[in-house]
Structure formats: structure tokens, C-alpha cells
SENUDREN-952347 format. One record per residue (C-alpha): x, y, z negated. Coordinates in steps of 0.02 Angstrom, whole numbers, plus 50000, padded with zeros to 5 digits. Last residue first. Layout:
N
XYZ ...
***
This chain:
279
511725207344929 511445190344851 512715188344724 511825181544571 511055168444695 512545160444715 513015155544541 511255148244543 511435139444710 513295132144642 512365128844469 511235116544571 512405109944683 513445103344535 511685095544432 511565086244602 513205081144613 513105074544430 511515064644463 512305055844629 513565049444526 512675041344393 511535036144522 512955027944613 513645018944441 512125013344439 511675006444568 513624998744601 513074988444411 511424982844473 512034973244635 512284975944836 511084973844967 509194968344909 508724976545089 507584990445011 507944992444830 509864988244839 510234998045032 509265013544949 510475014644813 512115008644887 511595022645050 511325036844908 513005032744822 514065033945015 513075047945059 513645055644905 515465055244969 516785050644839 516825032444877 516895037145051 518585047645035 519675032344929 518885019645073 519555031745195 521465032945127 521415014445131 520725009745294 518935006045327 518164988645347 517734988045149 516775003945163 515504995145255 515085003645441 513685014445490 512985022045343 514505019945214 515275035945220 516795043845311 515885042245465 514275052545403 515195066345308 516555069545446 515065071845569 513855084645464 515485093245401 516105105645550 514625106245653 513575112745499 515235126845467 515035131745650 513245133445658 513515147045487 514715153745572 513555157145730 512205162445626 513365177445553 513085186745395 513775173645265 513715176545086 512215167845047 512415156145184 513575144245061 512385143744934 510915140145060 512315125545128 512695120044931 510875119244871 510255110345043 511485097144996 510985093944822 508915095744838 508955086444986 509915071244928 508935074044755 507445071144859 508035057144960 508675047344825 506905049244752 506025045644915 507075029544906 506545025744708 504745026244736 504855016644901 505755003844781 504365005644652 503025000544784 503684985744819 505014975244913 504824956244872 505204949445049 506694962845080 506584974645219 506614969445400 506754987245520 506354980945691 505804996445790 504134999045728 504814996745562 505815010745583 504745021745668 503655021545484 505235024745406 505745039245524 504225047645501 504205047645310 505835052645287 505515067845408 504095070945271 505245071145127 506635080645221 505465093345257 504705095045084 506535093345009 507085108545121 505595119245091 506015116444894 507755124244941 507225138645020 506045144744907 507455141444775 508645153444846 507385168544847 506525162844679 508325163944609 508605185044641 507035183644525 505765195244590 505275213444598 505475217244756 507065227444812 508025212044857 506575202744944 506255219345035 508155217645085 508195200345131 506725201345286 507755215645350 508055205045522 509895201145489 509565193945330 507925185245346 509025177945500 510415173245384 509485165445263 508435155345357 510075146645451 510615143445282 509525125745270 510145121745413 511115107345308 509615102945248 508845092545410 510465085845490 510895078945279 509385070045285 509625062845438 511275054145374 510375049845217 509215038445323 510455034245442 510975020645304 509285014045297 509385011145496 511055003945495 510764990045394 509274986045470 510174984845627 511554973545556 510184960545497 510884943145465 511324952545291 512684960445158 513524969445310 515124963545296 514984946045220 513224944045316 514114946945492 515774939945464 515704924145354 513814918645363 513264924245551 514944917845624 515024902645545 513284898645578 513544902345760 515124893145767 514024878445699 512394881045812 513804881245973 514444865045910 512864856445900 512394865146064 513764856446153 513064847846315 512944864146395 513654878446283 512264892446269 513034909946248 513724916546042 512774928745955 514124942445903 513614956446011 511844951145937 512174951945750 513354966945779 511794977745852 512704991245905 511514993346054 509914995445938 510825006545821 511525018745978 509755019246080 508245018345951 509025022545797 509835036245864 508695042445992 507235040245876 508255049745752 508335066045877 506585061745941 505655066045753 506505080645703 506415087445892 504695088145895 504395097145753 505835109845786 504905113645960 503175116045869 503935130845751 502535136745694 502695122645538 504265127345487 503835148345463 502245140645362 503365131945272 504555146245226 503135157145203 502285143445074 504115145244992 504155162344959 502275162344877 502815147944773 504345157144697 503475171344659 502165163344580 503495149944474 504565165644435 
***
């Protein structure tokens, strides 16, 4: 299973990587984001009060105020942008695997699927392929957008280290590895790309506002609060937010990667389920 299942997935690459267009656009798509709507929501500037003339002793005050009781109480920092940024993190993440089905309807409709079906391989290796070339993408899209990131004013915490750039591609991977499960499951019985377009457009927006990536839970009504703390975004955005911003505390970590564990372990028997009925 492990040679068939490498052989798939260096095609699946190899399909990614001649696809110059897609390469482009994984990198400008997030630069857009970060660099046009996270740099103009900036809540620590919108909330920067103007010069007073002959009352800048007051004006440092209100400012204070202002920066301690609704900007750090909210956001957990001074920094609303970098708050955003590691947030979007899981949000691009989720863009990148959830067309993770698209493959598998074009191998489908082209008659790639049928000589897979009538080779001599796991029904598994087919499913998995797909999902390891998922992770690898979303690893190195990760990458990218970290090192853009900083270029664009990302402040991490003083004492970050290499552990906590351990532990983010690690929430990243089982990110990957959980959502792109779930979409190539879903695309197993689907026939048409369109549908499959249709069902991304339909949950890649509810899951990033009813998450924690661009606002804190605690500024969302009732019945949303109850719907973010079930979203895995939500978990993967406490994590990340804790090892790279110092955000949050030890207990929310781990009840997130408790969380986050189960979902993944889900997605995986959903894929395996799924694979059985590849036809």
C-alpha cells in the first residue's frame, strides 16, 4: 500500500506543480487578504485617537484607555493585525483542501478512476494520495504566507521558538489532513465539478465567520459563540494564537487539541468509509 500509495501521490504533485496559474494564485489570493482587508481593519489604528492641541496628556490617557480595555481585552494584544493574520492561517488552509475533490472528479470523468479501480491497489491508496498532496500543499502555502507575513507587519511573541513553529505546522497538518479527508470523502460520490464548486462555496465562508479568525468569539452573539466553539477553526486559531502571539492560556490549548484530535480521527474513518464505495 505504501508503493502504491506514493506513486499516486507523486502524480498528484506533479499534476500541482504544472499547474503555474494555481501557483500563483495560492500565494496573491492571501496577499490580497492580508495585505488589503487585514491591513485596513486594523482596529488598533481605526481606534488611535487625532492630536488634541494643548491636550496631549489627555489624548495619551484616552489612548491608553482605549488600547488596554478594548483593543487588548478583545483581541488579547496592541496588535489587531497580527491577530488576524495567524487566524487567516487556518482560513487559507481550509481554501487550499477543500478542492481537494476537484481531483477526484476530473480523474473521474476523464477515465483516470477506472484504471485506478481495475489496478490492483488498495481502493485507500486512491483517497490517501490525495490527501497527503493536500497537507504538502497546505504545508508549503503555510510557509509562504508566514514569511509574507512578517514582511507585512506580523509581531510574534519575544520568546517564540522553534517548538512553536513546530507546533503551528502541526495544527496545520492535522487541519489539512481533517478537512481535505471530509471534501475527498465527500467527492467520492459526486460526478459533477460544478456540485462539487457549489458545496466549497457553500461552507468555506460560514466556517471562517463563525470562527474565531477575524473577530473573538466573545463579540459574537449567543447562538454564534455556541457554533464557533464547535468549529475546528476556532481550536486550531486558540492553538496557534498561544504559541505564536502568547494569546490565550494552557488549559483552552488543550482542551482545543483535545478537540482538534477527535475531528481528525472523525475525518479519517469518514475517508476510509468512503473509500469502500468508490465506483
Amino acid at each position: 500500500m505504501i508503493r502504491e500509495t506514493a506513486a499516486l501521490y507523486e502524480r498528484e504533485m506533479i499534476k500541482w506543480f504544472r499547474q503555474k496559474v494555481q501557483l500563483v494564485f495560492i500565494v496573491v489570493v492571501p496577499l490580497m487578504w492580508m495585505g488589503l482587508f487585514g491591513k485596513s481593519l486594523n482596529f488598533s489604528v481605526l481606534l488611535r485617537i487625532p492630536e488634541i492641541p494643548g491636550a496631549e496628556h489627555l489624548r495619551n490617557q484616552l489612548q491608553s484607555l482605549i488600547e488596554e480595555y478594548i483593543v487588548k481585552r478583545y483581541f488579547g494584544g496592541y496588535d489587531y493585525f497580527s491577530f488576524f493574520v495567524v487566524g487567516m492561517l487556518s482560513i487559507f488552509i481550509l481554501f487550499t483542501t477543500m478542492w481537494s475533490g476537484m481531483s477526484f472528479v476530473f480523474d473521474r470523468r476523464l477515465g483516470y478512476l477506472n484504471r485506478f479501480l481495475v489496478a490492483p491497489i488498495p481502493r485507500f491508496s486512491i483517497v490517501l494520495s490525495k490527501i497527503l498532496s493536500s497537507i504538502t500543499r497546505a504545508l508549503m502555502q503555510a510557509t509562504a504566507l508566514l514569511v509574507i507575513a512578517l514582511g507585512l507587519g506580523l509581531t510574534l511573541k519575544s520568546d517564540v521558538n522553534f517548538f512553536d513553529i513546530l507546533i503551528l505546522y502541526a495544527v496545520i497538518a492535522i487541519l489539512a489532513l481533517s478537512f481535505s479527508s471530509i471534501f475527498t470523502a465527500v467527492a467520492v460520490r459526486i460526478t459533477s465539478h460544478d456540485l462539487v464548486i457549489s458545496i466549497a462555496n457553500l461552507v468555506n465562508l460560514p466556517l471562517m465567520f463563525t470562527s474565531n479568525s477575524i473577530f473573538p468569539i466573545d463579540q459574537m452573539p449567543q447562538y454564534l459563540q455556541i457554533i464557533a466553539r464547535a468549529n475546528p477553526i476556532t481550536h486550531a486559531n486558540n492553538i496557534t494564537r498561544f504559541y505564536l502571539l502568547g494569546i490565550g492560556d494552557l488549559g483552552t490549548v488543550a482542551i482545543s487539541a483535545i478537540y482538534l484530535a477527535t475531528f481528525m480521527v472523525t475525518s479519517i474513518i469518514i475517508a476510509i468509509i468512503a473509500s469502500r464505495k468508490i465506483e
